[in-house]
C-alpha positions in Angstrom: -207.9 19.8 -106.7 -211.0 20.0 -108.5 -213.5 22.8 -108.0 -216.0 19.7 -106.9 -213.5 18.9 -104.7 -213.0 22.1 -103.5 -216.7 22.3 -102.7 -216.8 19.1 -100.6 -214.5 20.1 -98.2 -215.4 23.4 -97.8 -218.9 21.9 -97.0 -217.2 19.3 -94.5 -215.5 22.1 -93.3 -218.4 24.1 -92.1 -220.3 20.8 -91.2 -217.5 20.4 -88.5 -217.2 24.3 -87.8 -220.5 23.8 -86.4 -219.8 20.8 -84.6 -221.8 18.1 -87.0 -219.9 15.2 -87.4 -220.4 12.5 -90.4 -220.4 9.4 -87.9 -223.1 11.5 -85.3 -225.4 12.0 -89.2 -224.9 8.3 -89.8 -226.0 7.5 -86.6 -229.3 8.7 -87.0 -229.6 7.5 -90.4 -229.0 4.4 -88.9 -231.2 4.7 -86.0 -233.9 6.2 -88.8 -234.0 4.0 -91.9 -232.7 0.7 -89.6 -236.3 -0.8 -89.7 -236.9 -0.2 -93.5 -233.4 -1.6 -94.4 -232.5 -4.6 -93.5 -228.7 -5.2 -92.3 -228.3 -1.5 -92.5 -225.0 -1.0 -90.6 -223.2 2.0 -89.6 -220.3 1.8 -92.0 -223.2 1.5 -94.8 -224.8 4.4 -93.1 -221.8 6.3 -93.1 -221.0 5.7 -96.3 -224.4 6.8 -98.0 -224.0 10.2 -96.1 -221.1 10.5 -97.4 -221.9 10.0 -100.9 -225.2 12.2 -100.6 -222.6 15.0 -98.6 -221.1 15.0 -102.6 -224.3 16.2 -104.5 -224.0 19.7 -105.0 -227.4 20.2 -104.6 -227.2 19.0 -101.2 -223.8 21.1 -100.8 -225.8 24.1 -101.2 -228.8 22.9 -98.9 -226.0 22.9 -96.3 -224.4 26.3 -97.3 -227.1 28.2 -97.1 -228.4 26.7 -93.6 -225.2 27.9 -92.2 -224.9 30.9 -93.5 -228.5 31.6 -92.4 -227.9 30.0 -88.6 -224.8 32.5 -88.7 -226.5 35.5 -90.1 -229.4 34.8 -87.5 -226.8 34.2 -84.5 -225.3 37.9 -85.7 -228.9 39.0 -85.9 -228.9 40.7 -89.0 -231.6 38.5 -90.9 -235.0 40.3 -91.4 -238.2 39.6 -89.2 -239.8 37.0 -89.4 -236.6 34.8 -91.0 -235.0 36.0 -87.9 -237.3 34.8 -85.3 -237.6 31.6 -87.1 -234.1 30.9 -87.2 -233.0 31.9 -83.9 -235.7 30.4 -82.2 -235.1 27.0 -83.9 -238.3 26.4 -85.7 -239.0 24.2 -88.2 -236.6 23.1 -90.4 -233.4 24.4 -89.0 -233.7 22.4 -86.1 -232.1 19.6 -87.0 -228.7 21.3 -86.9 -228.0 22.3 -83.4 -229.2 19.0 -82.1 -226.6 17.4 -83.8 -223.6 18.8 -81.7 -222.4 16.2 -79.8 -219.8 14.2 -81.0 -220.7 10.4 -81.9 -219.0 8.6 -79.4 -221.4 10.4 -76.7 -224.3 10.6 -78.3 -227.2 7.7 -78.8 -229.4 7.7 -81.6 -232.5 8.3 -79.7 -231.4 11.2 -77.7 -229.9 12.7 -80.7 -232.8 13.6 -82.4 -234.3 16.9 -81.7 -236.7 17.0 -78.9 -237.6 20.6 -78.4 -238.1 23.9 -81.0 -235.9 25.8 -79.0 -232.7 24.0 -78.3 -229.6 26.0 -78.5 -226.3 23.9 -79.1 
């Protein structure tokens, strides 16, 4: 197995360790970018996350959100970084408001809603 390889399913891996599933992202990408693309269906939206899941740039992205969503969870990240994360704000968000798996979850109500959700 390639080290690329390697990469991608370790970043699956922890994607799935946190309870974000690639049908729940493509769901949203669906329910998101619907209106601008015409035909978009979920199969196609499923697809194109799983191509961008490849890009090692993205792979990283991922990585390090985790790693900082764990660090803050063990609450050993520095003020403010550790407010910020364990509080939700911002950009980190996203990923507990993703935890519920696909077949329960509707685009709409998938989205984050509040700063200060904890999944």
């Amino acid at each position: 197995m390639t080290n690329e390889a390697k990469l991608e399913q370790h970043t699956l891996a922890l994607l799935t360790e946190r309870g974000v599933s690639i049908p729940a992202i493509a769901e949203l990408v669906l329910f998101l970018q619907a209106k601008f693309i015409p035909g978009l269906d979920e199969a196609t939206a499923e697809e194109s996350v799983r191509i961008v899941l490849r890009k090692r740039e993205v792979q990283n992205a991922v990585m390090t959100g985790i790693a900082l969503d764990k660090a803050a969870e063990a609450g050993s990240l520095e003020p403010p970084l550790q407010n910020i994360i364990a509080e939700d704000e911002g950009s980190m968000a996203w990923m507990r408001s993703w935890r519920l798996p696909s077949s329960t979850c509707t685009a709409p109500s998938a989205l984050p809603t509040t700063a200060t959700s904890t999944g």
